[in-house]
N, C-alpha and C positions, 0 to 999 in steps of 0.2 A: 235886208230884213224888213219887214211890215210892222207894223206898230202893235199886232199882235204879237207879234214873238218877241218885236220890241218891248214888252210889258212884263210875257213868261222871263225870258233871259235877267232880266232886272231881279223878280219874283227869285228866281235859282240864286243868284250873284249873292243877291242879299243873305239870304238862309243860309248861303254857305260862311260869309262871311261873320254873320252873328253865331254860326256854331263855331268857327276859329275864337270868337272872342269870348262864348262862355266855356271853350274847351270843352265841346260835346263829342268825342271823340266816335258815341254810340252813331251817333248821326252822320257825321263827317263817313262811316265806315259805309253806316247801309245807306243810303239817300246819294254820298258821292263817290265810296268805291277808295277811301284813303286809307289804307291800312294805319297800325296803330305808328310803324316807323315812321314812315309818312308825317302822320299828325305832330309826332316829336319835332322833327324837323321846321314844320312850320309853325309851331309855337316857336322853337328858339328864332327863329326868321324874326315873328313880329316882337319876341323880346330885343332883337337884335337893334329895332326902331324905337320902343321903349323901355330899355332896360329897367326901368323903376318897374314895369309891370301897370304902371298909371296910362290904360286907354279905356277906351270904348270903342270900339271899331263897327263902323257902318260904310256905306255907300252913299254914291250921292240918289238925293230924292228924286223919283220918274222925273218927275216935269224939269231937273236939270242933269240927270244922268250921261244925256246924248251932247249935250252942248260943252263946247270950249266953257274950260276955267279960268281963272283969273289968268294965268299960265300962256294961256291957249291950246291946253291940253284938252283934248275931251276925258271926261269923268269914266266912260266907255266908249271903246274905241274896239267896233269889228274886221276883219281882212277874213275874208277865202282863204282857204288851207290850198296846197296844191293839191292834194287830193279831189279835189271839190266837193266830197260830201260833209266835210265839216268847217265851221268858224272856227276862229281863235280870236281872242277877244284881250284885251288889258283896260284896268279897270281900278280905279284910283281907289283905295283902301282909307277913308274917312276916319278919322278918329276926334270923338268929342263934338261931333255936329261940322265936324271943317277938312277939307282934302288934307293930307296928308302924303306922306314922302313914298308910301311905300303902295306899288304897282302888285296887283294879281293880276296872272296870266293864265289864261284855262284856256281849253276848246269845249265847243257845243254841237256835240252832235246828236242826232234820229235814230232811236234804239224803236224799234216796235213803233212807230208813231209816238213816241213819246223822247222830249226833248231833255237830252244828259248835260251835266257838266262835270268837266273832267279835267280838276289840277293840274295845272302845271309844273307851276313856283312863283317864288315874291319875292322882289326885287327895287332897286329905283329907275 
């Protein structure tokens, strides 16, 4: 990936992840294609990490998204599908300004010239 798409991919991650955390479920559907079960599901997921319902869930910021965390994990972390026309990506689920436990996993793929992301699930 080029540091352009390194930027879009960042740009999608986030939006997706800020619509899991205001429960935009409108968005979540038409923008990434998560039906309403779907969304259930992964609300109880990230309840599953904060049962109190006490986050704010973001990602990490461009300029350390790419890089190893304190962990030595990176924040985002891409591999080739076997397929080869799309990425799969995981991608540290921030809450409160700080990494957090719990991992999104999506793939990225080229719909019409335009770059999709498309759920996986969440996890550690």
């Amino acid at each position: 990936m080029n540091e352009a798409s390194s930027a879009q991919v960042h740009e999608l991650l986030d939006e997706f992840v800020q619509s899991i955390d205001r429960d935009d479920r409108r968005v979540l559907q038409r923008k990434f294609d998560v039906s309403e079960t779907v969304a259930e599901e992964i609300r109880e997921s990230i309840y599953g990490y904060y049962p109190a319902g006490n986050f704010s869930l973001g990602i990490a910021p461009l300029e350390l998204a790419f890089s190893k965390g304190k962990d030595g994990r990176p924040n985002i972390e891409f591999f080739r599908m076997l397929d080869e026309i799309s990425w799969g990506a995981e991608c540290v689920i921030w809450n409160k300004g700080e990494p957090g436990e719990a991992i999104l996993h999506v793939d990225f793929v080229c719909e019409k010239r335009e770059l999709k992301l498309r759920y996986r699930n969440i996890d550690s």
